[in-house]
C-alpha positions, 0 to 999 in steps of 0.5 A, a space after each residue: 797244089 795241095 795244102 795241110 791242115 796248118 795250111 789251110 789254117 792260116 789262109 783261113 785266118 788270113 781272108 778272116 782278118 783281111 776282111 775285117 779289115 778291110 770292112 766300111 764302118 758308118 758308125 761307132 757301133 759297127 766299128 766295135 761289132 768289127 774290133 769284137 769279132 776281130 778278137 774272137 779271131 784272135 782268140 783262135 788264130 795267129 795273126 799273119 805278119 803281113 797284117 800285125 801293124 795295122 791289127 795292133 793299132 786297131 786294139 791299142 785304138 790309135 786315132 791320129 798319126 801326125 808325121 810332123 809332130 814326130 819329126 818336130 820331137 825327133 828334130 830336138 835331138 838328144 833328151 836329158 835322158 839321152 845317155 841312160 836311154 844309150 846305156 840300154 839301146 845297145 844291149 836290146 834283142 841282141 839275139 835276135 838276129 831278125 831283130 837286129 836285121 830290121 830294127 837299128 839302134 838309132 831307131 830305139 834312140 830317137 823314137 824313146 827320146 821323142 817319148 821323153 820331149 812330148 812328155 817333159 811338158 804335160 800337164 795331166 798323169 802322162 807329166 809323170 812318165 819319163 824314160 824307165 829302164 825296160 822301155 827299150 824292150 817294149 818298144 822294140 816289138 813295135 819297131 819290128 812290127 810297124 814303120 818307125 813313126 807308127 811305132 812311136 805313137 803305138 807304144 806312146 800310147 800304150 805305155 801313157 793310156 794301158 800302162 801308165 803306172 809301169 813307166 811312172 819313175 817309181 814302177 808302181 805297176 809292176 811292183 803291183 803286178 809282181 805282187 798280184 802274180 803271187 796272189 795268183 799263183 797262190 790261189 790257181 797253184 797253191 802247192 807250187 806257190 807254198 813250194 816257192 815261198 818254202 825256198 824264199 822265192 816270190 815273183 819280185 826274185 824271179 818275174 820283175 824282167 817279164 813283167 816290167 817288159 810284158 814279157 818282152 825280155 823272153 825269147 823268141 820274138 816270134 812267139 812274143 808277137 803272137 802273145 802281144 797279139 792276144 794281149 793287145 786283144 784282151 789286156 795287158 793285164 794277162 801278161 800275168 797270167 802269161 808267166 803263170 802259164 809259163 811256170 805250169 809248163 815247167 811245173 814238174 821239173 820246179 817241184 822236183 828241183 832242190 834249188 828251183 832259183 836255178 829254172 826261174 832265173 831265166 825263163 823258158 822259150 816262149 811257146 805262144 800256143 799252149 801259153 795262150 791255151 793255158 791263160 785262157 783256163 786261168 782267167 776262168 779260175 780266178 776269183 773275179 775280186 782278184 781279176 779286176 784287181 788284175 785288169 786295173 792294177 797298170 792304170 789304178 792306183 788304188 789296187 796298189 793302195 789296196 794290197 798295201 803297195 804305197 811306197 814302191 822302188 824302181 829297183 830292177 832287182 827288186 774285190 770288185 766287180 763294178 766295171 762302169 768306170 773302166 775305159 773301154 778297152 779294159 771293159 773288153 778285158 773284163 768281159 773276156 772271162 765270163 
């Protein structure tokens, strides 16, 4: 049996990142040496799908999956919240014929209304989360990595712990991030940028799907799950820099355009590898004021505060360097451009 080169790529990456997982850890040090050097394979190799549930929950840092208090949530039934959560459940991946072969709507319903019971009672940030339009499709790519009750506590935790001003009733987060897509985009493209704004074109007209959804609203889902994987690597904040990536692969016909609304209204295919490829050289190309200001604006008020952002609406259509007090994760996403 012979093998091409993409053949032999994927076994390779297969035995590397089954045998980081599959690695003994007696203590916290040698567990981190392994979630490094499981990154820097991310970095280089898709992840198999055989190994993407268990890879996710390794980066978002799951620590406990309880069975019974996932059937205790979902025993409550419908939440307040049930009928605006049905109002967008039905209308989720509908494309996705592999999607829709794997992942029911019941299955979004009961895993987003046991996220509106665990937090209809908490005491710390997480007492401000609630169900937002757009949760839907984030958890979606859970669902079709992992079985249902994985699913929850994964995307639980990473909209509570990693994105927690995302899914806060006023969207505080992604406002942030639409604003610092344009501050990024003005300093890594310039003349695009000055083009876009010559149309009256800014990313709060064109990027608030992608990036209320981590760019989840953007077909297809194949190639989603390996952004996912690379963000879940390095940080969600990258998911930015993703839709710049996006705008540079269509850069030539935006320039050439008269009415460029036309090309951005939706975006392209998504393309995981050159979307990747490119993000990496963006990273580098920021200035590092503006890339903490990147890494924290999902969980940090005070960029949003800084850019001027105090009074946010959920409407649809609508420089630092210290990094000692950013949780681990993010300190990882930090280092990921030195």
């Amino acid at each position: 049996m012979s093998f091409n080169n993409r053949d032999y790529d994927s076994i390779w990456c297969l035995e590397n990142i089954e045998s980081i997982l599959s690695r003994k850890h007696r203590d916290l040090n040698s567990a981190e040496n392994s979630l490094l050097l499981l990154r820097k394979t991310l970095l280089t190799n898709p992840c198999p799908p055989e190994s993407r549930g268990k890879v996710w929950k390794l980066l978002l840092r799951i620590t406990q999956i309880s069975a019974s208090k996932y059937i205790q949530l979902v025993e409550r039934g419908p939440s307040s919240l049930d009928e605006k959560i049905r109002h967008d459940t039905f209308r989720t991946m509908t494309t996705d014929t592999n999607f829709l072969e794997h992942v029911s709507e019941d299955m979004l319903i009961r895993l987003l209304n046991a996220f509106v019971w665990e937090n209809a009672n908490c005491s710390n940030l997480s007492s401000s989360l609630t169900y937002v339009q757009g949760m839907n499709v984030i958890a979606a790519p859970f669902l079709m990595t992992m079985p249902e009750m994985e699913a929850y506590f994964s995307f639980s935790t990473f909209v509570s712990t990693w994105c927690p001003l995302y899914v806060h009733p006023n969207m505080k987060g992604v406002h942030c991030g639409l604003r610092l897509l344009d501050l990024c985009l003005r300093s890594l493209d310039p003349t695009l940028y000055g083009y876009l704004r010559g149309k009256n074109l800014s990313a709060s007209t064109y990027a608030f799907a992608p990036v209320m959804t981590f760019s989840a609203c953007t077909p297809p889902l194949s190639e989603l799950l390996q952004l996912w994987d690379y963000m879940f690597a390095y940080g969600l904040h990258l998911n930015i820099l993703f839709i710049i990536a996006q705008l540079a692969l269509i850069r030539t016909e935006l320039l050439k355009s008269p009415s460029p609304v036309n090309l951005l209204r939706v975006l392209p295919p998504l393309r995981a590898k050159e979307i990747i490829n490119l993000t990496v050289s963006l990273c580098k190309n920021l200035s590092s004021g503006l890339y903490d200001k990147l890494v924290r604006h999902a969980y940090d008020e005070s960029v949003a505060n800084d850019l001027g952002l105090r009074h946010c609406s959920a409407n649809w259509s609508d420089d630092q360097d210290d990094t000692e007090d950013l949780p681990a994760y993010m300190r990882d996403a930090v280092s990921m451009r030195k």
